[in-house]
C-alpha positions in Angstrom: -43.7 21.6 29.6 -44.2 20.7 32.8 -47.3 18.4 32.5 -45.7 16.8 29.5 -43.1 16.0 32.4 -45.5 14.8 35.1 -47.3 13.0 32.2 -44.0 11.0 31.4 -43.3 10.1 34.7 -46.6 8.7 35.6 -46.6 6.8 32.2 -43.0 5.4 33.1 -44.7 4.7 36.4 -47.4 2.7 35.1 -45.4 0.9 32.9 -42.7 -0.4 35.5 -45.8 -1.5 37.4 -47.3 -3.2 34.3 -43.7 -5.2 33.9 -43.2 -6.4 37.5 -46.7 -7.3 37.5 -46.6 -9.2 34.6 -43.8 -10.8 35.7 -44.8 -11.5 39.1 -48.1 -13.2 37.9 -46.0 -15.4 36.1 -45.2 -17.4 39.6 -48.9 -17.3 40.5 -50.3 -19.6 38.6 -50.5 -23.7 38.5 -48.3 -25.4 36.1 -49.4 -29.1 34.9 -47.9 -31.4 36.7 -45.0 -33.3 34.9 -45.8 -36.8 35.9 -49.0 -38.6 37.8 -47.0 -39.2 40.8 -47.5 -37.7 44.2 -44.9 -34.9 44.3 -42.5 -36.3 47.3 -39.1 -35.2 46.3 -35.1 -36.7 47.0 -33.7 -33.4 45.9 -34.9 -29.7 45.9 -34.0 -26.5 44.5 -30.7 -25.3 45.0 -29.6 -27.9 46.8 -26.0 -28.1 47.4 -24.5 -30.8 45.3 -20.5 -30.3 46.2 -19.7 -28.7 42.9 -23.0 -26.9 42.2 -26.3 -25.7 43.3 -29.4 -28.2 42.2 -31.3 -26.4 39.5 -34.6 -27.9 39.5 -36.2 -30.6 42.0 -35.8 -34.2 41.7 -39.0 -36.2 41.7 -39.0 -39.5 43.2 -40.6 -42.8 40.7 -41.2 -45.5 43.5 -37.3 -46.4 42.3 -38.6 -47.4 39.2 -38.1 -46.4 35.3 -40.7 -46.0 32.6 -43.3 -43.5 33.8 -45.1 -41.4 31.8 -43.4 -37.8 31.3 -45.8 -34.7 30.3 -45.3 -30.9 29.1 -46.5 -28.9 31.7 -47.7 -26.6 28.8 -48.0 -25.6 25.5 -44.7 -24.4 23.6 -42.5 -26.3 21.3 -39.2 -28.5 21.7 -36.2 -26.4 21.4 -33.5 -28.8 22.4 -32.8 -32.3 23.0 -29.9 -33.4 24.8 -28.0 -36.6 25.0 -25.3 -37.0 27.5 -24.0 -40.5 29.4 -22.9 -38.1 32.2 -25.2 -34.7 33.5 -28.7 -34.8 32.8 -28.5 -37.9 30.5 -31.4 -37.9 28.2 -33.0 -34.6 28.7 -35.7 -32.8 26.6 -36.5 -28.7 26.9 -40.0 -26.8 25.9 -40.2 -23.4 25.2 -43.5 -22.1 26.5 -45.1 -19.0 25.5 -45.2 -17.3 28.9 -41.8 -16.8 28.8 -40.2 -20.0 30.8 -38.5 -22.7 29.5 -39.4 -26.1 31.2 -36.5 -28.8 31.3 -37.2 -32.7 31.7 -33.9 -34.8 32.6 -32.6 -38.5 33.0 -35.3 -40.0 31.0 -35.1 -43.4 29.9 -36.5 -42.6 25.9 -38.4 -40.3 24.4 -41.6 -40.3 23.3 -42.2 -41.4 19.1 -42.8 -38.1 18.1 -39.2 -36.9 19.5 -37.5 -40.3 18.9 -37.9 -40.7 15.6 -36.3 -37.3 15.0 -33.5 -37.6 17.0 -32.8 -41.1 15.8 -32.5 -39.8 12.3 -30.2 -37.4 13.7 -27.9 -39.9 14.9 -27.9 -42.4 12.1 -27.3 -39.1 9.7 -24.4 -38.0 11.9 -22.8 -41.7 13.7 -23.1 -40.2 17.2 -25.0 -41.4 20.2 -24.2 -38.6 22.1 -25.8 -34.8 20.8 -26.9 -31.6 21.1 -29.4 -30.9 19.1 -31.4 -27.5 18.8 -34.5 -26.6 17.1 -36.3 -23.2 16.0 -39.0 -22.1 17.9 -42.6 -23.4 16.5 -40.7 -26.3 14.3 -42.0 -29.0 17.0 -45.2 -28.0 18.2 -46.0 -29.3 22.2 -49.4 -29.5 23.7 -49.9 -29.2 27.4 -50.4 -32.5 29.4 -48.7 -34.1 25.8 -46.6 -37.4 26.5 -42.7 -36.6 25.5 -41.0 -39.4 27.1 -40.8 -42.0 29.9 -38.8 -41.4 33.4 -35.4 -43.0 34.0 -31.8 -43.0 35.1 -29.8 -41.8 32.5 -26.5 -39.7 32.9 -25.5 -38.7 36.5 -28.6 -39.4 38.0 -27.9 -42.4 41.1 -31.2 -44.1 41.1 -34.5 -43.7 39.2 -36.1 -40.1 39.4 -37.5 -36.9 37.0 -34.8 -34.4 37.3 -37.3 -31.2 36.6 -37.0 -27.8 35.9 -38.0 -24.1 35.0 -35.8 -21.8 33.5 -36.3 -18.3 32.4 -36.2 -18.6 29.0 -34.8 -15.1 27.8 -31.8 -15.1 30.6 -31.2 -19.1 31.2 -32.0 -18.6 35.1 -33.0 -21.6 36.8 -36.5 -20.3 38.4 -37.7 -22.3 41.9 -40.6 -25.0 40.3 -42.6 -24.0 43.7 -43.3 -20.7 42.6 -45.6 -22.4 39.9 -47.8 -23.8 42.4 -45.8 -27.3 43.4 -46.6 -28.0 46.6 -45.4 -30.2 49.4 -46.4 -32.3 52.5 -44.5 -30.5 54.2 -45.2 -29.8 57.9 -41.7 -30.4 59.6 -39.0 -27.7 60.5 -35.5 -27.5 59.1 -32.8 -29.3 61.2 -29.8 -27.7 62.5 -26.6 -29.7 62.7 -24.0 -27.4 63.3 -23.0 -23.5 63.9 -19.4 -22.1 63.6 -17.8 -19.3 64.7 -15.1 -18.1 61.7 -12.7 -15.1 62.2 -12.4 -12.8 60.0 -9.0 -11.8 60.9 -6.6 -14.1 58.9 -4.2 -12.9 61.5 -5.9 -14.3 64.2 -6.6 -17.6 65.6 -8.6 -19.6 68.3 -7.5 -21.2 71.1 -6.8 -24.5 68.6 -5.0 -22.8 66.2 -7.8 -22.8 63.7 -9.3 -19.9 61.9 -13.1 -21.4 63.1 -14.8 -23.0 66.2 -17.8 -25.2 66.5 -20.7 -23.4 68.9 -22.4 -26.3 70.9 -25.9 -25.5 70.8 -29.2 -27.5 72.1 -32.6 -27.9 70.4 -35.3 -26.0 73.0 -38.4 -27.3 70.8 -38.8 -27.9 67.0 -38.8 -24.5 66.5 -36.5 -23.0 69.0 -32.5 -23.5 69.0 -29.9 -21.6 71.1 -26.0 -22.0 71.9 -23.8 -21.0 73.7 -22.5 -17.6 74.2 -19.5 -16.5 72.2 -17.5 -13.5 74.0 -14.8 -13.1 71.7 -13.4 -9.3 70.0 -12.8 -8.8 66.6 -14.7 -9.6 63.2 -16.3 -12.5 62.9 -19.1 -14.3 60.5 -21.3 -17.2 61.2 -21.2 -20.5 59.5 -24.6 -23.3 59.8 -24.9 -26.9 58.2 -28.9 -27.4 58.1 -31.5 -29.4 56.0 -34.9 -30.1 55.4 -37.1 -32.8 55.0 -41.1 -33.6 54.3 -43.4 -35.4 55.4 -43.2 -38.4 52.7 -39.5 -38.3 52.2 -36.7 -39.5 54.2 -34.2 -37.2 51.8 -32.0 -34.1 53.3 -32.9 -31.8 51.3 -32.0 -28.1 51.1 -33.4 -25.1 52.3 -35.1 -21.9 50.9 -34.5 -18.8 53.2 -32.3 -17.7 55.7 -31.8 -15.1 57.7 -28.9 -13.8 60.4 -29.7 -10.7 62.2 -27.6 -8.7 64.6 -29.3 -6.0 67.0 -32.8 -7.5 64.8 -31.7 -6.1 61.7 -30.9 -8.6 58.9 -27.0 -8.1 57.7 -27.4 -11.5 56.0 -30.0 -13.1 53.6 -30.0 -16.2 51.3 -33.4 -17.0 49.3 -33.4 -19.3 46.7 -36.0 -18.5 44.5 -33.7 -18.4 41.0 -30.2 -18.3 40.1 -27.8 -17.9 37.0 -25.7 -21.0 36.0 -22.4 -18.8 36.7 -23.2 -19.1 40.5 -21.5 -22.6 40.5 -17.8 -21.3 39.9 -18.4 -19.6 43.1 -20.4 -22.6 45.1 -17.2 -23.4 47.2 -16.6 -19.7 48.6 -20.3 -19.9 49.7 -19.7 -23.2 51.8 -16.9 -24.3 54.2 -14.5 -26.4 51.5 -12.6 -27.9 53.7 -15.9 -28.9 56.0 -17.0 -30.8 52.7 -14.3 -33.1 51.9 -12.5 -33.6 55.5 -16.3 -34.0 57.4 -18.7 -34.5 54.4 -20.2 -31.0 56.0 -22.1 -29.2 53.9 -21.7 -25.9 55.8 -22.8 -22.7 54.4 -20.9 -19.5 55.1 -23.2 -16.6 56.3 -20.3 -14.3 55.2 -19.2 -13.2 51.9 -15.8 -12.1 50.2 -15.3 -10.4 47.3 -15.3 -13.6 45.5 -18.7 -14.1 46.6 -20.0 -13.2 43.6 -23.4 -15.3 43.8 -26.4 -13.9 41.8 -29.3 -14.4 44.6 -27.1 -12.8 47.4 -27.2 -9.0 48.1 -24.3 -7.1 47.2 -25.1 -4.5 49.8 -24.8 -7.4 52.9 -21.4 -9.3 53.5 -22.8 -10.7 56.4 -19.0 -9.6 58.6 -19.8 -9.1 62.6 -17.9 -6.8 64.3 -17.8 -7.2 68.7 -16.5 -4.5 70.2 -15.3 -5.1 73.9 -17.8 -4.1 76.4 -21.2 -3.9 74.1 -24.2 -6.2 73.8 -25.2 -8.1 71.0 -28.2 -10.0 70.1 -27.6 -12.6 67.3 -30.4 -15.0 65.7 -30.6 -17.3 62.8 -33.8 -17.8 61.0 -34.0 -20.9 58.5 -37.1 -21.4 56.6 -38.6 -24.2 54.0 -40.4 -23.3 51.3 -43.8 -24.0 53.1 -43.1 -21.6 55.4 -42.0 -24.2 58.6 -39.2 -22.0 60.8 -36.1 -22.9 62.6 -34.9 -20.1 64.9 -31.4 -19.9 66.6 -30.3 -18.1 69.2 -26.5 -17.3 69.7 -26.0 -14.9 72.9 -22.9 -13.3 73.1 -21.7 -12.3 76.5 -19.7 -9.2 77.2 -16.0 -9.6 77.7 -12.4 -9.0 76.2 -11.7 -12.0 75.4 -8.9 -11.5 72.2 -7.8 -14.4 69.7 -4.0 -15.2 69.8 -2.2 -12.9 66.8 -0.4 -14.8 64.4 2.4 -13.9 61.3 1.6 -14.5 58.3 3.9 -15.2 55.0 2.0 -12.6 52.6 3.3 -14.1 49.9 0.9 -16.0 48.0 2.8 -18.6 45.3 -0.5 -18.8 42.8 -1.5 -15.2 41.6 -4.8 -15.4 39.9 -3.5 -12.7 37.4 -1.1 -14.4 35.8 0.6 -17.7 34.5 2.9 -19.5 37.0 5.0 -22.4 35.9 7.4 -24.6 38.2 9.8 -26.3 36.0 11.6 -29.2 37.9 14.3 -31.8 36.2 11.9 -33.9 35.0 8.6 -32.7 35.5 6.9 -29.4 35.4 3.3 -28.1 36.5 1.5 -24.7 35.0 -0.7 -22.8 36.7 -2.6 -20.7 34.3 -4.4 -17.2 34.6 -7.3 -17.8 37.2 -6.2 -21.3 38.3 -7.8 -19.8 41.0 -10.5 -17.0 41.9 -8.3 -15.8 44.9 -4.1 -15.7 45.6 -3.7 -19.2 47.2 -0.4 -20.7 48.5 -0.3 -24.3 46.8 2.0 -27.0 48.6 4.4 -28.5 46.2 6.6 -31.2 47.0 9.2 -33.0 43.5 9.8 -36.7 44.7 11.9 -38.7 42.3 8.8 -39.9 40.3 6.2 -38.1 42.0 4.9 -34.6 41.9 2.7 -33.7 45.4 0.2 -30.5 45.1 -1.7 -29.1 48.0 -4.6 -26.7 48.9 -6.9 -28.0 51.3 -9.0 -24.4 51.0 -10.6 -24.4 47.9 -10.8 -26.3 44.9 -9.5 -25.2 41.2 -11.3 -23.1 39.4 -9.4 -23.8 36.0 -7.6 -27.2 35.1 -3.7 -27.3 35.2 -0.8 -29.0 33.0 1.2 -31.6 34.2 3.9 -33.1 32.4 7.0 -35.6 32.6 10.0 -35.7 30.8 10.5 -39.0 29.3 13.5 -41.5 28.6 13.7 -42.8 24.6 12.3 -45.9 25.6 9.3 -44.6 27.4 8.5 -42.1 24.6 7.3 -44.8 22.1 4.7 -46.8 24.5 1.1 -45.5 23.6 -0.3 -46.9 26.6 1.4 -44.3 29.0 -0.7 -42.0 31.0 -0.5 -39.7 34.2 -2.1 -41.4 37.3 -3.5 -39.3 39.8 -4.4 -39.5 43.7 -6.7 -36.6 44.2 -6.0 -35.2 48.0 -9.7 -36.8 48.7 -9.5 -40.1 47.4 -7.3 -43.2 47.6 -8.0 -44.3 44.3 -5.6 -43.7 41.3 -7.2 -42.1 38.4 -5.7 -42.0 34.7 -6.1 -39.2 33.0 -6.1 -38.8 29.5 -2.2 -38.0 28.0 -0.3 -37.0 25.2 3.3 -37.7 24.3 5.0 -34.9 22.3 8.1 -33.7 22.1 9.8 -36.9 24.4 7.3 -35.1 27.2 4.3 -36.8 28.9 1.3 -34.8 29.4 -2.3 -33.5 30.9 -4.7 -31.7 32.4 -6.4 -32.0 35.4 -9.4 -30.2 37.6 -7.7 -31.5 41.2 -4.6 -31.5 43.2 -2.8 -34.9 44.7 0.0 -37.0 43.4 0.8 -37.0 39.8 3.2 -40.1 38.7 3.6 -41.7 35.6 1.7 -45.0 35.0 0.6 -47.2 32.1 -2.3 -49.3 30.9 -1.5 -52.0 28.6 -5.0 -54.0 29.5 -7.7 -54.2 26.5 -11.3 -53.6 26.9 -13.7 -56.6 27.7 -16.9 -56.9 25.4 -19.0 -59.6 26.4 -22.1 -60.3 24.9 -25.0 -60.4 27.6 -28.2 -61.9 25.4 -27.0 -63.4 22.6 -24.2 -65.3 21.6 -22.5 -66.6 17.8 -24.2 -68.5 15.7 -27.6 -67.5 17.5 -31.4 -66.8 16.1 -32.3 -63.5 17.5 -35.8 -63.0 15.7 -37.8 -62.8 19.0 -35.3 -60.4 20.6 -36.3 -57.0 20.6 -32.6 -55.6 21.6 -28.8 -56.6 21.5 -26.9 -56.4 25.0 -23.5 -56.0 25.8 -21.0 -55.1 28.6 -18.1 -53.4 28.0 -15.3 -52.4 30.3 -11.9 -51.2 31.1 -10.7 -51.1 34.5 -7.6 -49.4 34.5 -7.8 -45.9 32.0 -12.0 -46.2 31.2 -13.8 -46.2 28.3 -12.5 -43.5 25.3 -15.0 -44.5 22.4 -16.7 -47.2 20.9 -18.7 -47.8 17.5 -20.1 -51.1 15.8 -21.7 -52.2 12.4 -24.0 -54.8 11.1 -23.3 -55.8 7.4 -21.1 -52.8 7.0 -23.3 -50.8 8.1 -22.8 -48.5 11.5 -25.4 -49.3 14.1 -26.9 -46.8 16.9 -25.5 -48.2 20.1 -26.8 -46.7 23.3 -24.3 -46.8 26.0 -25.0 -46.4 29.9 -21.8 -46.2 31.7 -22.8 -46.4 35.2 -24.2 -50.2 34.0 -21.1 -50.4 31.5 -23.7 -51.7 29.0 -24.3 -51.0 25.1 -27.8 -51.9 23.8 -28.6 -52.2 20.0 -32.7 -52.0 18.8 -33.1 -54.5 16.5 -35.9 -52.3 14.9 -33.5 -49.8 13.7 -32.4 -51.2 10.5 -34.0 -52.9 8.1 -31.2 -56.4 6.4 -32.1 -57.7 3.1 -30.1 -60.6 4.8 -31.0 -63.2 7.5 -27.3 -63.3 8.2 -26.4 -60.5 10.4 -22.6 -59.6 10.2 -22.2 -57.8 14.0 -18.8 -55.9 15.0 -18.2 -54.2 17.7 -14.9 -51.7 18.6 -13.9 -50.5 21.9 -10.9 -48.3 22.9 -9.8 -47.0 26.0 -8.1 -44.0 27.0 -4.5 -45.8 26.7 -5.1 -46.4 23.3 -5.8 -50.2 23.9 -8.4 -51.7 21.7 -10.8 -54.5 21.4 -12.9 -55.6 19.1 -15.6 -58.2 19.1 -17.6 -60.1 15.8 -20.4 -62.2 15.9 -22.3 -63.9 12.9 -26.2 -63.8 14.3 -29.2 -64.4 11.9 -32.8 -62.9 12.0 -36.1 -64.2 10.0 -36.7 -62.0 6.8 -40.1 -64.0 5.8 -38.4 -67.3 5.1 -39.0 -69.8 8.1 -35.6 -70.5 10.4 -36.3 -74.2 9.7 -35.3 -74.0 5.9 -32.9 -71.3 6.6 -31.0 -72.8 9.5 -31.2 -76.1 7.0 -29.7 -73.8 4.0 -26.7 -73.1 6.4 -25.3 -76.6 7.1 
């Protein structure tokens, strides 16, 4: 009995080894490269982009479009996304070692994938989709064309938007664990260190809850501040980048490191992550570094928000100083190629104690529940998990304007605003709720309905809500073309539409009757039509085109254009008159 036991554990032994191994040689092994560029990168994985960590890495195209795109293996197409925000036109492969690769803000696809997805859209009227496939239906060839780089969706200039996912999990998986290398020979920059307490009854010398540590650069590789000599718990806070050889781009960092007494009570490595981890992006930087400084400061601390997939649950990072000990604290900040920042931070024995402060406990926004204020004419709900902590929220009824404040973190869950309105307001369509954000000095409409005599929305910020109107139509302006023209050597139709007030809502158009695929890129507020799509038994071509913006305001726009079908545009243009 007892072999059988020793027997089972060395098989169970065996086979754990067998599965990390396996897995493990799955990062140890050269991919194909996506595109025949040099690899030189304006954005790297995960990346701090405000609201989430940067899944993939961003490959620069010489600011240009129309590259080729390849599968970095064999697998098949399991989804194909559209999107005119996000990752724009974006394709995903399914390989057979497990990962999933991702190819995003591509300017087409290649013929193979287009002409499936076009049918797609002409079957179903939509531009934008979502379209899923069963493994093996659409086979894909290593090194096999699948589309051509661009700048669709979210993406702010030209650039291949790549990635490697985990395919059984979703986990974004670091691309440089495949064998993508950089020129890469410089160390990560350090732009600033803070001091937070941990105490919320405490405070510096300023009031604040944190303090800046001055610091100066010994050698590229060397960094050390000043001393701190303060009691109590504290955590440490750095704003730091990276960047290549080839690329003038801030990019992130891979690995760091804060040790106290040379152990390590601290430790960030990006090497994957789940998608869940952005909700909790803004507990692991400094929020209000971000939006009053533009600070992209990372907290070497964690609460018990924190709840980030690639941190250790067994380090929170919290430094206690006990009056009249020694401490030896470094930072260590590495790159993916192994380059090493290392930052010294003495502390120098003393009792030096932060002023105590009182504290209102109460916290008006209780994550575990629903909390409505209901004022004469206006009313604002905050709903179960607003919030991933108790925050106190400023609030501040004006006569026609409702002021919300939390400069600490963000929401984590959109809230309702609504206005009562008078008899005569409650039959204009073209009401909304405008919106400064506490960030921005730009009013922003957001989407509303009228119900009940009652004005409402939803929104993911805090600022000034008021009530506001839009009663300006959308502009469509043909770009290429124009009535009454001969189109037969143009390849595409071009037009701009816009609204300047509420945005665009929806738009659709039809030649002959019949509904037309119309590809729209906001960020260039342009609609393009491929003449190719649609075959016309007519030379006349019959175009209309509808736009309507979020206050319900519409436009619409015809043209009568004509295209050769065989007969010459001589003795057609001669039949017309």
């Amino acid at each position: 009995m007892i072999i059988k036991k020793i027997n089972f554990y060395i098989f169970l032994t065996l086979l754990i080894f067998f599965v990390n191994n396996k897995i493990c040689s799955q990062y140890n092994y050269q991919k194909s490269n996506p595109i025949d560029l040099p690899l030189i990168l304006s954005g790297n994985f995960g990346e701090i982009r405000g609201s989430h960590f940067h899944a993939g890495i961003d490959i620069k195209t010489n600011g240009k479009e129309g590259y080729k795109i390849k599968s970095i293996d064999d697998g098949s197409l399991t989804r194909v996304s559209i999107s005119l925000g996000s990752y724009g036109k974006a394709i995903y492969i399914k390989h057979y070692d497990g990962t999933t690769s991702v190819y995003a803000h591509l300017k087409k696809f290649s013929k193979k994938i287009e002409d499936v997805i076009k049918r797609f859209q002409y079957n179903n009227k939509t531009f934008v989709l979502n379209k899923f496939f069963k493994e093996n239906d659409i086979i894909i060839k290593k090194n096999e064309i699948i589309g051509y780089s661009g700048n669709t969706g979210g993406s702010s200039g030209p650039h291949l938007h790549f990635e490697i996912r985990d395919s059984k999990t979703q986990n974004v998986l670091n691309p440089h664990l495949f064998g993508y290398k950089l020129n890469d020979s410089k160390e990560p920059v350090i732009k600033k260190v803070i001091l937070y307490t941990l105490n919320k009854f405490e405070r510096f010398e300023n009031n604040k809850l944190k303090k800046n540590i001055p610091f100066k650069v010994i050698n590229n590789s060397k960094v050390i501040t000043d001393s701190i000599n303060y009691v109590g718990k504290f955590g440490i806070g750095i704003e730091t980048f990276d960047q290549h050889n080839l690329s003038y781009n801030r990019n992130g960092i891979y690995k760091i490191e804060l040790l106290k007494n040379n152990e390590i009570i601290y430790d960030i490595k990006f090497d994957r992550f789940s998608f869940n981890d952005k909700k909790y992006i803004n507990y692991f930087i400094d929020y209000e570094e971000l939006k009053e400084n533009n600070s992209k400061v990372v907290k070497l601390f964690s609460n018990e928000n924190s709840n980030l997939s690639f941190l250790k649950k067994e380090q929170n990072g919290h430094i206690k100083f006990e009056e009249n000990y020694d401490y030896n604290l470094e930072l260590n900040i590495y790159d993916f190629e192994g380059n090493k920042k290392n930052i010294k931070i003495p502390y120098k024995k003393n009792s030096n104690y932060l002023k105590k402060v009182e504290l209102n406990k109460k916290s008006n926004i209780n994550i575990d529940e629903k909390r409505t204020y209901d004022f004469e004419n206006k009313k604002v709900v905050f709903f179960k998990n607003s919030y991933l902590e108790n925050q106190f929220v400023s609030i501040k009824n004006l006569s026609d304007t409702l002021i919300l404040v939390n400069k600490n973190y963000p929401l984590n869950k959109k809230i309702k605003v609504s206005f009562k309105l008078k008899n005569k307001l409650s039959t204009n369509k073209n009401l909304g709720i405008g919106l400064i954000s506490n960030n921005s000095k730009k009013t922003k409409f957001l989407p509303s309905i009228i119900e009940n005599n009652e004005l409402y929305s939803y929104s993911d910020e805090l600022g000034s809500f008021f009530i506001t109107s839009d009663n300006d139509k959308p502009t469509i302006k043909p770009l290429n073309f124009k009535n009454g023209d001969w189109v037969s050597k143009k390849n595409y139709l071009k037009l701009e539409i816009n609204d300047l007030t509420s945005g665009i809502k929806k738009y659709d158009g039809n030649i002959n009757g019949k509904w037309i695929l119309l590809e729209y890129d906001p960020k260039k507020k342009l609609i393009i039509y491929d003449l190719e799509d649609l075959k016309y038994d007519s030379y006349k071509l019959n175009l209309i085109v509808n736009v309507e913006d979020f206050a319900n305001n519409k436009s619409i726009y015809k043209a009568q254009i004509y295209r050769d079908t065989g007969v010459s545009e001589k003795d057609l243009s001669t039949s017309t008159k």
